[in-house]
C-alpha positions in Angstrom: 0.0 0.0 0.0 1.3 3.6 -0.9 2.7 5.7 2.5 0.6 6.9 4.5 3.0 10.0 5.9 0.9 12.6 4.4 -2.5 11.9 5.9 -1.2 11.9 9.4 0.3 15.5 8.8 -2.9 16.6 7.1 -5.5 15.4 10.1 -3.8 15.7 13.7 -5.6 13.7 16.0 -3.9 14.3 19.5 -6.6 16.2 20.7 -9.0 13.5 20.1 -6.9 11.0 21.8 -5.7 13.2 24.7 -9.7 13.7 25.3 -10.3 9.6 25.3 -7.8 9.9 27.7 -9.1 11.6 30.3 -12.9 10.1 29.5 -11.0 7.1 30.5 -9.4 8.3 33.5 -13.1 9.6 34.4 -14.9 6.6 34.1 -12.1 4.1 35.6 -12.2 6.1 38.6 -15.6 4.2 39.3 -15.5 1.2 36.6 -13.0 -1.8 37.3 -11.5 -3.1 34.1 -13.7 -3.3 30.9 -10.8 -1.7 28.9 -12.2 -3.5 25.2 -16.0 -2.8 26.6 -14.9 1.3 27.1 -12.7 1.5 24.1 -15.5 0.0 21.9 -18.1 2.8 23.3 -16.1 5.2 22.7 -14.9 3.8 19.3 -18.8 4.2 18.4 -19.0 7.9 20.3 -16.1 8.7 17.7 -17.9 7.0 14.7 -21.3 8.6 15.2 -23.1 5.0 15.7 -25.6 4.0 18.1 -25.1 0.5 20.7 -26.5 -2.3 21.7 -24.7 -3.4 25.0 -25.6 -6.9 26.2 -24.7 -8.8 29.2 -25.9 -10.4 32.1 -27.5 -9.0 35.4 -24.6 -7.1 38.0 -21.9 -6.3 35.4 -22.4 -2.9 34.8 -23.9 -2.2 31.6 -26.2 0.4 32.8 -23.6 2.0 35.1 -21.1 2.0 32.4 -23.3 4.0 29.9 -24.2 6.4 32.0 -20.8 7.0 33.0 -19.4 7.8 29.8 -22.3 10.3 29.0 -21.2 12.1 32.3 -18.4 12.6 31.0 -19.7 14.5 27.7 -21.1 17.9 28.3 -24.2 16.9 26.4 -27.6 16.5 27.6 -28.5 13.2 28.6 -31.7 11.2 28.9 -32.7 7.6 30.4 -35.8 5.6 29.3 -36.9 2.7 31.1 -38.6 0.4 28.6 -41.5 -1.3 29.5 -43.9 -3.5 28.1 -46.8 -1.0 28.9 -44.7 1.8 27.4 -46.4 3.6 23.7 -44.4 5.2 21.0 -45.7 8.4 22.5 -44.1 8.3 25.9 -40.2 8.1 23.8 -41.7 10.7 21.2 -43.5 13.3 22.3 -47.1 14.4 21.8 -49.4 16.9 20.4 -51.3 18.8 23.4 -54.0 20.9 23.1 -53.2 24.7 24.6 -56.3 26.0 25.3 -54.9 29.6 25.1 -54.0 30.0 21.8 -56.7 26.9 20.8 -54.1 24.9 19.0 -52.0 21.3 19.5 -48.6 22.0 20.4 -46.2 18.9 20.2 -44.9 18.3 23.6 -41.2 17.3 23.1 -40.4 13.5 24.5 -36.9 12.3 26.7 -35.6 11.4 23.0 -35.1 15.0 22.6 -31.4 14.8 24.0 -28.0 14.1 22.7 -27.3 10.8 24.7 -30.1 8.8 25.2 -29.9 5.2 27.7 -32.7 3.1 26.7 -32.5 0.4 29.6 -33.7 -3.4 28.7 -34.7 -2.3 25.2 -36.4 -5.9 24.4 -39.2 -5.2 27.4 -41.0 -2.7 24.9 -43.5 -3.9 22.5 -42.7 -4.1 18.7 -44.7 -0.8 17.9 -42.4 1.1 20.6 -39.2 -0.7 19.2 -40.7 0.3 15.6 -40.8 4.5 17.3 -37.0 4.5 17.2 -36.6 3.4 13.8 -36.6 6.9 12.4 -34.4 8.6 15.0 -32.1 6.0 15.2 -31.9 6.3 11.0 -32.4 10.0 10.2 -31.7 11.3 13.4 -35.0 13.1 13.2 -38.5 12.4 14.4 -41.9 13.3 12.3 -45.2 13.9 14.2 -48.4 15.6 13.2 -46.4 15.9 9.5 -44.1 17.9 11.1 -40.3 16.9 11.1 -38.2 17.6 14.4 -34.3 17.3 13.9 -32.5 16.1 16.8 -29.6 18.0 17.9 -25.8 16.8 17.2 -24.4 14.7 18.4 -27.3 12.3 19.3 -26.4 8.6 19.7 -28.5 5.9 21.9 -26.8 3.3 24.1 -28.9 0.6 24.6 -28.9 -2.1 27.3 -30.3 -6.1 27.3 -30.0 -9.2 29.1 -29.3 -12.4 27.4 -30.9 -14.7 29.3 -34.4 -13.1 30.5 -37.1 -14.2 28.2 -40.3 -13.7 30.0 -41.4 -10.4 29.4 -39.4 -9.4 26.6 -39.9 -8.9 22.8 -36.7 -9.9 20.4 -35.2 -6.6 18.6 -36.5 -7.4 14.5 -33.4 -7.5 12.4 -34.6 -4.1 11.1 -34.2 -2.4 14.3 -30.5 -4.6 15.3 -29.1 -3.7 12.0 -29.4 0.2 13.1 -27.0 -0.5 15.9 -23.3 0.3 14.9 -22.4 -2.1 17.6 -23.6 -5.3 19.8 -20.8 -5.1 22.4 -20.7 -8.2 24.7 -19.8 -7.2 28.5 -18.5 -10.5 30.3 -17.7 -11.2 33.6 -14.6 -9.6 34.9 -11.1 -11.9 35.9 -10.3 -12.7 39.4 -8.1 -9.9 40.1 -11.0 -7.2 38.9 -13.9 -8.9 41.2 -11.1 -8.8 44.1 -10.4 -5.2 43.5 -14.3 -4.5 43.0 -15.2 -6.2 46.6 -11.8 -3.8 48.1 -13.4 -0.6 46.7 -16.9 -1.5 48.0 -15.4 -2.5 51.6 -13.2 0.8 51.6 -16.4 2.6 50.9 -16.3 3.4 47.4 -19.6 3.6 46.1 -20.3 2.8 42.0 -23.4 5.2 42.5 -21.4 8.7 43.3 -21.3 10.0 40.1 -20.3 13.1 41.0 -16.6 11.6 41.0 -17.0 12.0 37.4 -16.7 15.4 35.3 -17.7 16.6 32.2 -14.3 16.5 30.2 -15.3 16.1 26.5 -17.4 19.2 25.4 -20.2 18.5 22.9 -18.6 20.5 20.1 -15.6 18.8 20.2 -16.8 15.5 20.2 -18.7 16.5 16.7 -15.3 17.8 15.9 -14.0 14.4 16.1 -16.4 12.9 14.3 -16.2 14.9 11.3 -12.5 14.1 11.7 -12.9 10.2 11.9 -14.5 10.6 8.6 -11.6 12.2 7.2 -9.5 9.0 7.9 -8.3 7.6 5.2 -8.7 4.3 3.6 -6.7 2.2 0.8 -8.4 1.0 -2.0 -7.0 -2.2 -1.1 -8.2 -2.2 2.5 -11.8 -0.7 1.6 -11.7 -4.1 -0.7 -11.1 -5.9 2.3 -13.8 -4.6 3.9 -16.8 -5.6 1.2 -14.6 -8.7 1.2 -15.6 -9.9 4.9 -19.1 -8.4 4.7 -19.9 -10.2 1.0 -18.6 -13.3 2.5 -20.8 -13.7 5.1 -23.6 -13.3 2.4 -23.1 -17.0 0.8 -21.9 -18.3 4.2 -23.3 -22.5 4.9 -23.5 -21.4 8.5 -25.6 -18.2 8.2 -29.2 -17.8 6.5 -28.2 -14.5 7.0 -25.8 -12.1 5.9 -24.5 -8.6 6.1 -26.2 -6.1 4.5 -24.1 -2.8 2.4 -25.1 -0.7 5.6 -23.2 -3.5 7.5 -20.2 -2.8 5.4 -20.5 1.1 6.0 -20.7 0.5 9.6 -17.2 -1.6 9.4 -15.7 1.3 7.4 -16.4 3.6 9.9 -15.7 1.9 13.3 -11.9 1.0 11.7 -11.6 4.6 10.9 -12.8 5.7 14.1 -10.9 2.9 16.1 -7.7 4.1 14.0 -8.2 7.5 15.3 -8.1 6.1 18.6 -4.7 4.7 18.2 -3.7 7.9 16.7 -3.3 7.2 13.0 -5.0 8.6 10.0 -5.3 5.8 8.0 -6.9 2.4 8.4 -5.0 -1.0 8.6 -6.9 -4.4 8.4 -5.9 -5.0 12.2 -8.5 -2.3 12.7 -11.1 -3.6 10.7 -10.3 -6.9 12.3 -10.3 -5.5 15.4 -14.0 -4.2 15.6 -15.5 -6.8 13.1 -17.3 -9.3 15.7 -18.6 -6.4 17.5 -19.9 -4.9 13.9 -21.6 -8.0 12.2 -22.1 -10.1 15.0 -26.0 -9.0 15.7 -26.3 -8.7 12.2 -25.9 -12.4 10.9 -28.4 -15.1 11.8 -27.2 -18.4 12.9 -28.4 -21.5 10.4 -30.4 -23.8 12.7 -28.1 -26.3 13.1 -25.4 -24.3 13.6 -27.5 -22.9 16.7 -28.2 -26.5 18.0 -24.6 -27.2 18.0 -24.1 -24.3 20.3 -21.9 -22.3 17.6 -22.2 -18.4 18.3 -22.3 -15.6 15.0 -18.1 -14.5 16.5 -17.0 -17.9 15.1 -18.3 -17.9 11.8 -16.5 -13.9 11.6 -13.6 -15.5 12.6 -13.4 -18.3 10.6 -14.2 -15.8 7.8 -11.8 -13.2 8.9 -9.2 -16.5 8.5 -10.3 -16.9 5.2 -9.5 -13.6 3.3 -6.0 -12.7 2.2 -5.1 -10.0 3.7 -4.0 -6.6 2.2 -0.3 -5.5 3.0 
């Protein structure tokens, strides 16, 4: 591939990565371990994409989220998703003022820049269906009137796993407008051990006052238009539509990535090259953030699910299979 010398010079991204820096610093003051988990939410933050974070009861999903928006000077919003809950409650509504005798459309807890839907799957499909548009377009339409949310506006959203009763499972339609599914697993030995020391000294996870706005809301659209500006090889954008096209024909899959999937690979890499500081991207950065891409995105043959085998094997295996670009 030709040198990439003049694209660093032309986009300098040290104040981008001096500002994940101290986000970090902010939310590891409360958060034990989770590096990948962080990295990856702020890889999306960078990339303008919204997240689906799964994981089990007790390991911080919620906490974590909510965290990192602290530390944005943004204005932030948390919806509880119920199975009672309508596509009006997210929305908004049209009220009638009696003074002036008209409808005026009372503004919902979308209207924000980062938005924490908790247990997304409790809602019923025609609340999951509300965020379709605002999760697209980034704008939401009521009465024939068309409200654009302010930037930046990204939505974390949290699920567990293993809960079924009660819950509705996310259409592909809605999953594929997740940038990311990021996993969040148990954490080692030595992370649980320095968990229980920071709860016995007295260190509370729910004092979120320990952690301060450090990344301004302008700058962090700053960034984003500067992940944009990353560039990419024709030889590595190849090796993108490679990995997503494969998955297409798959034996294990009766369902592949879609060309939005392969946008949404494109710009994690360039955002997760940003965060190592370089303004290019490599296939170790598209390799990097590929599972977390495609892995909500590609169903499972039945077989393959009765054998136990998860989506992040067939990416790897896949990932295994391409050549790739030097």
């Amino acid at each position: 591939m030709k040198s990439t010398d003049s694209f660093e010079s032309r986009l300098d991204l040290s104040d981008l990565r001096a500002d994940a820096d101290r986000v970090r610093q902010q939310v590891h003051q409360i958060i034990v371990g989770q590096e990948r988990t962080l990295d990856l939410l702020l890889t999306a933050l960078l990339a303008n994409g919204h997240v689906l974070i799964e994981g089990v009861p007790g390991v911080a999903k919620t906490l974590m989220a909510k965290l990192l928006a602290r530390t944005v000077s943004a204005e932030f919003k948390r919806i509880q998703f119920t199975p009672d809950l309508m596509p009006s409650d997210i929305l908004g509504t049209s009220v009638f003022n009696p003074k002036t005798t008209t409808f005026e459309f009372k503004r919902g807890p979308v209207f924000a820049n980062l938005i924490l839907i908790d247990e997304v799957n409790r809602a019923p499909a025609k609340t999951q269906a509300a965020l379709f548009e605002v999760m697209e377009e980034r704008q939401v339409t009521a009465d024939g009137t068309t409200y654009p949310m302010a930037a930046p506006f990204l939505v974390f959203a949290t699920q567990n796993p293993l809960e079924h009763e009660g819950t509705y499972r996310l259409p592909e339609a809605q999953l594929d407008r997740f940038l990311f599914k990021v996993d969040v697993g148990y954490p080692s030995l030595e992370e649980e051990v320095d968990i229980l020391a920071g709860h016995h000294a007295g260190r509370d996870p729910q004092h979120l006052d320990l952690v301060e706005p450090v990344l301004p809301a302008e700058a962090l659209v700053r960034y984003q238009q500067q992940v944009r500006q990353v560039h990419i090889e024709p030889p590595v954008l190849r090796y993108v539509a490679e990995v997503t096209t494969q998955t297409r024909n798959h034996q294990d899959l009766t369902l592949g990535a879609s060309p939005r999937a392969s946008v949404a690979l494109m710009q994690a890499a360039k955002a997760w090259a940003a965060m190592q500081g370089r303004a290019f991207v490599t296939p170790e950065d598209v390799q990097a953030v590929a599972a977390t891409v495609l892995r909500h995105r590609l169903i499972l043959t039945p077989e393959q699910e009765m054998e136990g085998r998860r989506p992040d094997d067939v990416i790897q295996r896949v990932l295994e299979r391409i050549e790739v670009p030097r």
